[in-house]
Structures are given as structure tokens and as C-alpha cells.
N, C-alpha and C positions, 0 to 999 in steps of 0.2 A: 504494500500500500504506500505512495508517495507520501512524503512526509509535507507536514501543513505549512504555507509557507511564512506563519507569524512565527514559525521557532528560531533558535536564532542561527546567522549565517555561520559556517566554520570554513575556516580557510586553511586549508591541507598545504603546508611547505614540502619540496624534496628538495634537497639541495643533491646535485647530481654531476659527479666526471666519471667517468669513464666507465659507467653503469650498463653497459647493455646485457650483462650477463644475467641480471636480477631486476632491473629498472620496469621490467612486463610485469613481474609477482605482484611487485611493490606496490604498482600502479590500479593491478588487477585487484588487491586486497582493500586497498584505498575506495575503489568504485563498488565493491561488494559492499561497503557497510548498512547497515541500515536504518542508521542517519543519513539520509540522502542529501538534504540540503546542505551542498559544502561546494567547493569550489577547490581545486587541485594548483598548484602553480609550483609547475618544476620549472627547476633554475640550472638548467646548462653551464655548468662553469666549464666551458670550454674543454669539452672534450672531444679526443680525436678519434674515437671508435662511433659507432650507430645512437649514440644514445638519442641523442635530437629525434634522428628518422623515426625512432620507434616512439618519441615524446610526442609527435606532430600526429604519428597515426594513431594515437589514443584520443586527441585533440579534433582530431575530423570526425570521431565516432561519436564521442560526447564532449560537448560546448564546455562541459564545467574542470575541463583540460585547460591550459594555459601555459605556454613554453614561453618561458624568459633564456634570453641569453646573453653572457658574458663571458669576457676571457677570463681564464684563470685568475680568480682571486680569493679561492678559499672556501672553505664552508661557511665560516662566520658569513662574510660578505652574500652570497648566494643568498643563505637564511633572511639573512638583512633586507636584501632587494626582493624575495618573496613577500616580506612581512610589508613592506612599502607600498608595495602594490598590489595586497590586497584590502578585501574589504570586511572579511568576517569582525564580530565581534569576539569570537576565538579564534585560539590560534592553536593549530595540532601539526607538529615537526615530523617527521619521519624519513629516515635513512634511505638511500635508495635500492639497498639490500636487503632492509627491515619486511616485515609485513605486517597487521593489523591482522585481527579476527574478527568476525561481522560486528560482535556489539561494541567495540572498542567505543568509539565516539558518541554510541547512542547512551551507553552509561555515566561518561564521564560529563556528557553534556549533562544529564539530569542530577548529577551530583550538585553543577554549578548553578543551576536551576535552584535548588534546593539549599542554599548557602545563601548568604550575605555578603558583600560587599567584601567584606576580611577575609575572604580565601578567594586568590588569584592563581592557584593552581593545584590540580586533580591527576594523580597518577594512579599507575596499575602494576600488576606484574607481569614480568615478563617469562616468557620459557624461552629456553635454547636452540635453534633449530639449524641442522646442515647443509649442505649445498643443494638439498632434495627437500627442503622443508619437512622434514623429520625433525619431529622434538627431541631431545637427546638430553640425560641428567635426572639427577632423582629432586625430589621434592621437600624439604622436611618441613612440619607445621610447623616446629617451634620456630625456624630460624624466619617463616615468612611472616609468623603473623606475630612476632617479637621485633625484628630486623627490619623488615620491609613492611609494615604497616605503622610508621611513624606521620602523627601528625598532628595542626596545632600551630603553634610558634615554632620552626623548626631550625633558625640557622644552626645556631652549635650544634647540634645534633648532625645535621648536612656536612659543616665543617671537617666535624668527625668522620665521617663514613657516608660516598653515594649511595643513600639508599636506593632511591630512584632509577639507576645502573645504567639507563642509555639514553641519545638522544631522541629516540622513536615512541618513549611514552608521556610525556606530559599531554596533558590541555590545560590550555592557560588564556585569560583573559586579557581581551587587545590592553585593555588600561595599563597590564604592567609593564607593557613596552614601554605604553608613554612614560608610565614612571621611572622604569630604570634605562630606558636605553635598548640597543638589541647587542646581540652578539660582539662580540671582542673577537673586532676584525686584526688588531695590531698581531694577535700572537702569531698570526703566520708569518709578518715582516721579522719575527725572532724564532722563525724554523719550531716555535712550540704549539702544534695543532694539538688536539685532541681533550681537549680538557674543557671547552665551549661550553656544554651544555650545562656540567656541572656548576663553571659561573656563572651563566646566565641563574640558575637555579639558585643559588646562594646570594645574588642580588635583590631580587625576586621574595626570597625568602626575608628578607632584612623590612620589610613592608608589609607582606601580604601571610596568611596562615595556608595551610597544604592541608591537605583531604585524599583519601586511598580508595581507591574499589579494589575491595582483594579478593580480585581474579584475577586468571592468566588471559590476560586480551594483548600479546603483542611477541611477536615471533624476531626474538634477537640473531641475528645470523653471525656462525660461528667460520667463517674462513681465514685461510691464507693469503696475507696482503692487506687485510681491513684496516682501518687506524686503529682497532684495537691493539694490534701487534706493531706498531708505531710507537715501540717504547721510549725510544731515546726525546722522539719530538713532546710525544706526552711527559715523561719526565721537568723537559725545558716548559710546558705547559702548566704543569702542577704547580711548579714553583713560583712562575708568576702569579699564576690566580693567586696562590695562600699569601706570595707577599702583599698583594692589592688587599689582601682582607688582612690584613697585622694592620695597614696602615690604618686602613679605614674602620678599626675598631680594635687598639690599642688598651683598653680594657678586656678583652679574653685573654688569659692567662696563657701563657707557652706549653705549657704542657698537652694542653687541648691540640696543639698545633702538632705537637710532637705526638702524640697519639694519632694523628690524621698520617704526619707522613710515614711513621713506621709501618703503618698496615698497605698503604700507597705502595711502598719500598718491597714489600711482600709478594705484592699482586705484578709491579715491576718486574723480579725475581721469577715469578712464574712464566709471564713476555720473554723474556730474555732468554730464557732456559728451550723453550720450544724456536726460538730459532738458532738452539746450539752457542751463543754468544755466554761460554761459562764464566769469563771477568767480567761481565753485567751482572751475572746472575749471584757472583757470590761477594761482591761488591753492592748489592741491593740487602741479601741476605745481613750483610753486615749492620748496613746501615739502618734495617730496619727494627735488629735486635739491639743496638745502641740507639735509638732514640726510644725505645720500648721494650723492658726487658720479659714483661708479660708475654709476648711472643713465644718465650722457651715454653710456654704453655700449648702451642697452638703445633697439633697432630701435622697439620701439612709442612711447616717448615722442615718437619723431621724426614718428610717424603719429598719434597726439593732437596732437603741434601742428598738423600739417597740418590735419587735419579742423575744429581748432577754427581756423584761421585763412580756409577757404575761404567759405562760408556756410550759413544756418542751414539749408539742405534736407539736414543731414547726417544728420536725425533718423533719417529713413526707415534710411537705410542701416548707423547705427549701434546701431540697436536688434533687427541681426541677428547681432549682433559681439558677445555676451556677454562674453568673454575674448579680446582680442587675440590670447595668445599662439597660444590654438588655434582661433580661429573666426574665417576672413577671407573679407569676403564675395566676393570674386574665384574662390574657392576651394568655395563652401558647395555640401552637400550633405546628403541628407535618405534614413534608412533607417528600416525600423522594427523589424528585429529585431536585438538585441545582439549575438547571433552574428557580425553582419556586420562590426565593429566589427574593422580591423587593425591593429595598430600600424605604423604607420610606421618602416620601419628602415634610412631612409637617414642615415648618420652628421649630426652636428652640426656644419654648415656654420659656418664661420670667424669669420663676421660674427654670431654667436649669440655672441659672448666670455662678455657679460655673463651667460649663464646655467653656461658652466664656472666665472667668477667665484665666482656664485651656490652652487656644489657645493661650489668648494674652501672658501669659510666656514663651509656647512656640516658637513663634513670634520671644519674644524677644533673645533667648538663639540662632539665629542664629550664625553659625561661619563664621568668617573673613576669 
């Protein structure tokens, strides 16, 4: 049934190079929702594969297509000149590798719907899925509806740890563009991509309260070559954002800072490890357990050293291993529809310390 057209508009971003390999799914999942009233505006940063061609013939099929293009200037900048020229009253980002599940947008709208003015942004969760859109990783309640269902007043908390995990989930309201700004175009001119959405999300945050639908409505895509695995750039990324927020609010303690980048220096360590690069990887390991010694608590650093101390055929196996905490390949398994998707609800075994740790600082970092 078409959707009535007093609801309000949503203006779908892609920021998109060199996308043809995924840029159909993407597009395809986006025009499946069933929120229908939205408007699509992929942003061509100058790619030199099909992406365009395949953007234009989505755009001849249905009108509410829009192909922007530019030269190379980044994801910020793209996100930027999508946001510019459109017109929704939200705004919903997505990767050009990402995918949505039909009710992604029709819930997050009605969360916003259903709020005041004081929450300018509504995320979801997400599942892991392959080069074949197979979900891939286990689930566990505690860590999603402890971990990932943060919300309220939420910087320190953010500061701490992305809860929210990719660019492909928010909805967020036009107002808090106008309030803070859009994307942090400069990190590209200092080689540090990757870290965008997170700041935009922590700006964002310093204003507005955050809201959760805890479901899995948004299909993260696990390859080789993503800016996920752009760890050096993301690294040079990390460190700008968190010095932008020391500056801009020199009343949170260090520590809090130091607890963010230690578990950062971890997830690092993991990047780095899957592309065989082992002086990143035990150069992150280090740095992570010096700025946090709680870490000697946390089961997977103990399986990064392992992997990095056996040899180098770990590639194979660790490039199946997105996220330690929930994808072990002893354990892997592959579905394709989100439906099937259970949480796990066997309590939080003993030897998981470090992530009751992890809660109670959370806990503690509520804001006044």
C-alpha cells in the first residue's frame, strides 16, 4: 500500500566510488522499504568503474533516484552534497555496500514520530553479512541489549565505545545538520578517513538524546578492501576526532579518553592482523594494554596473540573473523534471511569479566 503522502519526506544518502560490485543490492534494499516516501541521492565521487551507469538506470526506473556527481573528494564531502540537496526532513546515510531490511526506515521513522524534539537520532542493529548477503556471526542478548541498546544523553558513553558501529544505521533529523554542521570533510586532506560517522554522531550527541529499535534492520558488509580495513587512515582519523572533543570539552577526565582509545587500539590490532601487517598488530596490542590494563581481562587479546604468534597462513582464517567478539570461525555460520537471526540467551559466562567491567563504566559515565 503506498505510503500517505503527509508522512514525512526521508532523504536516503549513498555516498558512492567505485561501487559497482554492490551499489544494485544497496540501491535494490533502499527501494524495497516500506516506507516508501523517500527520495534516494547517490553521490558519484568520481568513480572510474560502472557505478554512475548502473546509478542512472535505477534513476530512469524510478524518479525518486537522483545521481549527483563529483570528482573525488571523499565520503564526508559526497554525504555533505547529498545532505545539501536534498529535501527530507530526515536524513538516513547508507554505505554503498550496506543494505537495509524492508522495515528499517518505516520503524525508525515512527520512533521519531513518537519523541520530542530532544532526540535527533534513532539507530538499530546491525548483522554481519558476506559478499552473498549471508549473515555471518553469533548473537549474544547480553552484549546487544546491554552494549548496543544505549540511550538518552549519550556523548560519554559514544566517547567511550561506537555503539552504533556503522555508517549505514542512523536516522536522524535535518535540524541537527543545521545544528552541528555535516561531515568532517578536512580528514581526508590528513589521509584520516574513516572515522566520519562516528563524529558526526558525537557532535550530534552533545545536543540532541539517541533512541534504539532493537532489531537487526541493517546488513553490514564484511569485505576485503572496505574502509573498514583502512586501518592506518582510520587510526590518523581516531585521533583527530578525540583531539576535536578534548578540546571542545576539557572537562571529561583522561581517562575516559584512555579507555576509548585502548579498546580502538584493540579492534586496530585485529585490522592489522588480517592483513598480515604483525608490527601494527603488536604495536596496537601494546598500546592498547598501556593505556588500559583491564584488557588483560578481555579473552580475545589472548587469541590475537595467538594467531599472531603461530604463522602467517592465518590470513585465510582471519578474514572470516570480522569481530572476534561475535564471529569465531569454529562456530561460523551463514543464513540469509534476518528473520532467522536469534539472540543468544545463554547468561554471560564468568570468564567474559571484562565485558561486565565494560557495562559497569558504562553505568557509571551517565550524564547529569
Amino acid at each position: 500500500m503506498p505510503m500517505k503522502l503527509d508522512v514525512p519526506l526521508v532523504s536516503v544518502i549513498i555516498p558512492a566510488y567505485n561501487a559497482e560490485n554492490f551499489i544494485c543490492k544497496t540501491i535494490e534494499s533502499v527501494l524495497a522499504q516500506t516506507y516508501t516516501n523517500i527520495e534516494v541521492l547517490v553521490v558519484d565521487d568520481g568513480s572510474l568503474d560502472k557505478t554512475p551507469e548502473i546509478v542512472k538506470s535505477f534513476a530512469q526506473r524510478d524518479n525518486r533516484v537522483i545521481l549527483l556527481q563529483q570528482s573525488n573528494q571523499g565520503v564526508a564531502t559526497a554525504r555533505n552534497l547529498a545532505i545539501a540537496k536534498s529535501k527530507g526532513e530526515y536524513i538516513a546515510p547508507i554505505d554503498a555496500d550496506d543494505i537495509w531490511y524492508p522495515h528499517k526506515i518505516e520503524k525508525q521513522v515512527q520512533w521519531l514520530l513518537n519523541s520530542d524534539s530532544s532526540v535527533g537520532l534513532v539507530y538499530a542493529w546491525s548483522a554481519f553479512i558476506d559478499e552473498n548477503d549471508g549473515i555471518i556471526g553469533n548473537y549474544n542478548s547480553w552484549y546487544y541489549l546491554n552494549i548496543n541498546s544505549i540511550e538518552g544523553e549519550v556523548y560519554r558513553k559514544l566517547l567511550y565505545t561506537n555503539f552504533i558501529g556503522n555508517a549505514s544505521v542512523p536516522l536522524i533529523r535535518r535540524e541537527c545538520f543545521e545544528k552541528v554542521g555535516g561531515y568532517d570533510s578536512e580528514l581526508k586532506k590528513h589521509h584520516a578517513q574513516g572515522c566520519e560517522d562516528w563524529d558526526i554522531y558525537l557532535r550530534i550527541a552533545e545536543y540532541y538524546k539517541f533512541r534504539v529499535v532493537r532489531e537487526f534492520l541493517i546488513g553490514y558488509r564484511q569485505v576485503t578492501g572496505s574502509m573498514s580495513r583502512s586501518y592506518i587512515s582510520m587510526a590518523k582519523s581516531y585521533q583527530l576526532m578525540m583531539l576535536n572533543s578534548r578540546q571542545r570539552h576539557p572537562e571529561i577526565p583522561n581517562y575516559i579518553f584512555h579507555w576509548s582509545a585502548s579498546y580502538f587500539q584493540y579492534y586496530l590490532a585485529w585490522q592489522s592482523l588480517k592483513c598480515d601487517d604483525y608490527g601494527n598488530t603488536l604495536l596496537s596490542l601494546y598500546q592498547a594494554i598501556k593505556l588500559d590494563l583491564i584488557l588483560l581481562l578481555h579473552p580475545g587479546l589472548y587469541k590475537c596473540i595467538f594467531h599472531l604468534i603461530i604463522n602467517p597462513s592465518f590470513k585465510k582464517m582471519a578474514n572470516k573473523n570480522s569481530i572476534p567478539r561475535l564471529q569465531k570461525p569454529s562456530n561460523r555460520r551463514e543464513i540469509t534471511d534476518i528473520k532467522q537471526i536469534k539472540l543468544q540467551k545463554s547468561k554471560l559466562k564468568t570468564w567474559k569479566i571484562y565485558d561486565i567491567l565494560r557495562l559497569q563504566r558504562l553505568s557509571s559515565l551517565e550524564q547529569n
